[in-house]
C-alpha positions in Angstrom: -12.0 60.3 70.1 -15.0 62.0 70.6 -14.0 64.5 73.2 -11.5 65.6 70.1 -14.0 65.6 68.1 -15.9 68.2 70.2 -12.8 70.2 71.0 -12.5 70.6 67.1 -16.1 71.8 66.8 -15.7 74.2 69.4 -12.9 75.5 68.1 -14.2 75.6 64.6 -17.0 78.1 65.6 -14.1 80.7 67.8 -12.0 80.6 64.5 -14.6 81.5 62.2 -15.9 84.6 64.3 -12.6 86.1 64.4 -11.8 85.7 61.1 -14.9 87.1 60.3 -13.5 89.9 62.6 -10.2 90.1 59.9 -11.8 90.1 57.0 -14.2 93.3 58.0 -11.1 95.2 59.2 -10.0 97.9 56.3 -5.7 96.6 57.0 -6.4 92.7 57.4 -2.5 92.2 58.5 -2.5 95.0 61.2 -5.9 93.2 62.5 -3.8 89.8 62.7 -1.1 90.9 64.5 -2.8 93.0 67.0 -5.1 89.9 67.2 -1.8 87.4 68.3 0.0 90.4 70.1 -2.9 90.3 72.5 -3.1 86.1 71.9 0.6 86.1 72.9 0.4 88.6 75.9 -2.6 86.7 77.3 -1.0 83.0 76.9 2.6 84.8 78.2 0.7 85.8 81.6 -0.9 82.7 81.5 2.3 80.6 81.3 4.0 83.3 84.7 0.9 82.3 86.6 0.9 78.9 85.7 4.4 78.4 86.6 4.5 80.7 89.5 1.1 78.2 91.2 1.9 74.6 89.9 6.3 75.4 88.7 7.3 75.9 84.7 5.1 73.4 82.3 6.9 70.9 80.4 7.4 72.5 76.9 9.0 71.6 74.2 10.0 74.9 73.2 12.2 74.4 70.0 9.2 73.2 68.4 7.2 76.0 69.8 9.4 78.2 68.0 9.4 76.6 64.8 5.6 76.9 64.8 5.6 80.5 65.5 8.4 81.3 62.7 5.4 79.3 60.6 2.8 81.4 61.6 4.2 84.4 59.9 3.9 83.6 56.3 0.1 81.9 57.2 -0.5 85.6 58.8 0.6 87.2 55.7 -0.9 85.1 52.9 -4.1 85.0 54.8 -4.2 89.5 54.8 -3.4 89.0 51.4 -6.3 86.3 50.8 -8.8 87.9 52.6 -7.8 91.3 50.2 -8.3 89.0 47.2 -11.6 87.3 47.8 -14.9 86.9 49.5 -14.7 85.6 53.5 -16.8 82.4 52.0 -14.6 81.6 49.1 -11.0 82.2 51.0 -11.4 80.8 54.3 -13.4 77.7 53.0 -10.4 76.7 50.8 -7.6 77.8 53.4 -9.3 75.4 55.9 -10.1 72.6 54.0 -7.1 72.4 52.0 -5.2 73.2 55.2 -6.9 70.1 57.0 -5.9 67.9 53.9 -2.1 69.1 53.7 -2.5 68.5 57.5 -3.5 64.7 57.0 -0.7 63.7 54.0 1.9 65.2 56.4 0.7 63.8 59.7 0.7 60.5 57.8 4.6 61.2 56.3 6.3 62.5 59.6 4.2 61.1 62.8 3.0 57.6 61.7 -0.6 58.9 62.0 -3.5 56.0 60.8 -6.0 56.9 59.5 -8.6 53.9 58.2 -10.2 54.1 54.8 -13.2 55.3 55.4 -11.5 58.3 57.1 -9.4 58.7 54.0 -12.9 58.1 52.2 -14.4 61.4 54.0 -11.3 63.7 53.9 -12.0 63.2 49.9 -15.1 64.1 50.0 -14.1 67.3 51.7 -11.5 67.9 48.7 -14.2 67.6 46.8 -16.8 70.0 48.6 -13.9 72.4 48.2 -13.5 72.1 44.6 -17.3 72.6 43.7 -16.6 75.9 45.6 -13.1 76.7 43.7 -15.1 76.0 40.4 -15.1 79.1 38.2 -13.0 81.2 40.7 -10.1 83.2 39.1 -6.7 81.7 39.6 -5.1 84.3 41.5 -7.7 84.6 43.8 -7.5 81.1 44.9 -3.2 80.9 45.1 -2.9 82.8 48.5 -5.9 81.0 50.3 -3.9 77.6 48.4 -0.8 79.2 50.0 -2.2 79.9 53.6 -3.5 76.1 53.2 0.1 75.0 53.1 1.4 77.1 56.3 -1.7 75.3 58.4 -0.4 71.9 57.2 3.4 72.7 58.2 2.6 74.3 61.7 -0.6 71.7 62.8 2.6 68.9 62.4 4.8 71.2 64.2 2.4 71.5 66.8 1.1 68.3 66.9 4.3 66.9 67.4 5.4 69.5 69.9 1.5 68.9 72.1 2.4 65.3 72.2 6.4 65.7 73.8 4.8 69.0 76.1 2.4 69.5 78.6 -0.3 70.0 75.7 -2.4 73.4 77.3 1.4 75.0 77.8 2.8 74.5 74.3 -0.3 75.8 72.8 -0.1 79.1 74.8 4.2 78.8 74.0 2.9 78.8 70.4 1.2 81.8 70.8 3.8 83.6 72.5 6.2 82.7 69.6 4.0 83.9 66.7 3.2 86.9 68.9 6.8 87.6 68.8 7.8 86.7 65.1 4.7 88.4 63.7 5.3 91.7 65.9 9.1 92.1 65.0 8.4 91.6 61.4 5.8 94.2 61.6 8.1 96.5 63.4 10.4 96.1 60.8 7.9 96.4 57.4 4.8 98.6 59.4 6.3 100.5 62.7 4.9 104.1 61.7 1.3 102.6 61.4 1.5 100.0 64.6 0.4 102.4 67.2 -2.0 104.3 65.4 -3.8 101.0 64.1 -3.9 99.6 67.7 -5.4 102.5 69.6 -8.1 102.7 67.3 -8.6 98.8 67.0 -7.3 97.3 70.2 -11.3 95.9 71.0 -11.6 93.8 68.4 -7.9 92.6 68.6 -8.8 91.7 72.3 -11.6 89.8 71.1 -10.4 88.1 68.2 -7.4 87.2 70.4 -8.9 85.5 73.2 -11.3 83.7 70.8 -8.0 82.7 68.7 -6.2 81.4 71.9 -9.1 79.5 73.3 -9.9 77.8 70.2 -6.6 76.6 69.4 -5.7 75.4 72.5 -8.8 73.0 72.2 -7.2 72.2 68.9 -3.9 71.3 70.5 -4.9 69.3 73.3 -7.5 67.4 70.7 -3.8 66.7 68.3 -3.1 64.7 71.9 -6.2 62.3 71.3 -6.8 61.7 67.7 -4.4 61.8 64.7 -3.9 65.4 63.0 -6.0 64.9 60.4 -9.0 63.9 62.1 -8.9 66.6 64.7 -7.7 69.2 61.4 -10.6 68.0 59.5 -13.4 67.9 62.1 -12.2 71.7 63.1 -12.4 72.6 59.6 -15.9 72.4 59.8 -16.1 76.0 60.7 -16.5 76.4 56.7 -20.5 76.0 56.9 -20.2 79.0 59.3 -18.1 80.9 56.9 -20.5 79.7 54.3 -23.3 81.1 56.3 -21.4 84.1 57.7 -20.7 85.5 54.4 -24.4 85.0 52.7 -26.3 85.9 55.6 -24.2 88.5 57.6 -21.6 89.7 54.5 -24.2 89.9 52.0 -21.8 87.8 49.5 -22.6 86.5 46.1 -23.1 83.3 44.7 -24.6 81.5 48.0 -26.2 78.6 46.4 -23.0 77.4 45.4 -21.1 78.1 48.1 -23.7 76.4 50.8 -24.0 73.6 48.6 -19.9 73.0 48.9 -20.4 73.4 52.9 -22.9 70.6 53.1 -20.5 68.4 51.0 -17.8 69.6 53.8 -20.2 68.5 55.8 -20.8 65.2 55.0 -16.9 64.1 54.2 -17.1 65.2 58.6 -19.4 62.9 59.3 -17.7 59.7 57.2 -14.5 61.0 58.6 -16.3 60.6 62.1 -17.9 57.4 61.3 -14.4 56.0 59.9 -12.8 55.7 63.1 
């Protein structure tokens, strides 16, 4: 349990720079996909050479795609999100109410236990999260509420898929799925902008990329050694950083607040920690 647990802190800090990456980026959803098109060329090499040195991983590749087709609206929502808000309102309440959509489900569809002081910190997340959504405007909050959704739906997916896969190889399948779902639907909405956007961007696409694939994978193989909510909840975490990242570095508003919600976050980890 506790190499999950620093897996998900690991990963927390990697997902937090590159979305800090996104949100700086003038066309947010051009910045995600070039972002999983280099992801999903990097895992896709990874998975030739891997099966080329030790023969083809066992992955359960169904699932795989499933998760990328669930990437797509999370990708979308989160451009739209990030267009609507500040980095330390939006990705606070993306994650967190992600990690908590993660929990229910993983509880519905993959017998998950959680104990009740785990169910005890998780709550006091929800609330951290609504001492930051206090005052917002409605329809600033919907798409982040919306991306929260796509994380809970794809962490299950995934979940389940790490625990019937070599875990390492279905999280790099997963980015080779989203690579390709995102990238034809761009084709099809944005192909006149693609190449433009990516000559001029493709460094911090490369970075936010490897970050993306390194983190998650630490999230995946962590889904193979604690229950989804636990590992979703101890990665979501990397709110304090956006917290931090958006007073400090963004020069946002309202930072009193919105630190004060991050140390709540903060202390729902540690019960959630404590509970198992």
């Amino acid at each position: 349990m506790i190499l999950a647990a620093l897996l998900a802190l690991l990963a927390a800090g990697l997902h937090a720079s590159w979305n800090i990456v996104v949100k700086q980026t003038g066309d947010r959803f051009l910045a995600l996909w070039a972002q999983f098109l280099f992801a999903g060329s990097l895992a896709f090499t990874a998975l030739i050479g891997w099966t080329i040195i030790d023969g083809q991983p066992k992955i359960a590749w169904w699932w795989s795609i499933f998760s990328g087709c669930g990437h797509l609206p999370y990708v979308i929502l989160l451009a739209k999100a990030y267009d609507k808000s500040d980095f330390s309102v939006t990705y606070p309440i993306a994650r967190g109410a992600g990690a908590l959509s993660a929990a229910i489900l993983g509880l519905i569809f993959l017998d998950d236990d959680l104990t009740a002081i785990s169910m005890a910190g998780i709550a006091v997340v929800i609330f951290g999260l609504w001492v930051l959504v206090s005052g917002q405007k409605i329809e600033n909050i919907f798409p982040a509420l919306g991306v929260a959704s796509t994380i809970g739906v794809y962490s299950v997916v995934d979940a389940y898929g790490a625990r019937n896969s070599d875990a390492i190889g279905f999280a790099l399948s997963v980015f080779v799925s989203g690579a390709a779902t995102i990238s034809i639907w761009a084709l099809i909405t944005r192909s006149k902008q693609l190449k433009t956007f990516f000559v001029a961007a493709w460094k911090p696409a490369l970075f936010g990329g490897s970050m993306s694939i390194l983190g998650y994978s630490m999230v995946v193989y962590a889904f193979t050694l604690a229950p989804v909510g636990y590992v979703a909840t101890m990665r979501e975490s990397s709110v304090v950083i956006a917290a931090l990242a958006g007073w400090k570095y963004l020069k946002e508003d309202d930072h009193k607040r919105r630190l004060t919600s991050a140390t709540i976050v903060v202390a729902g980890l540690i019960v959630l920690v404590l509970g198992r």
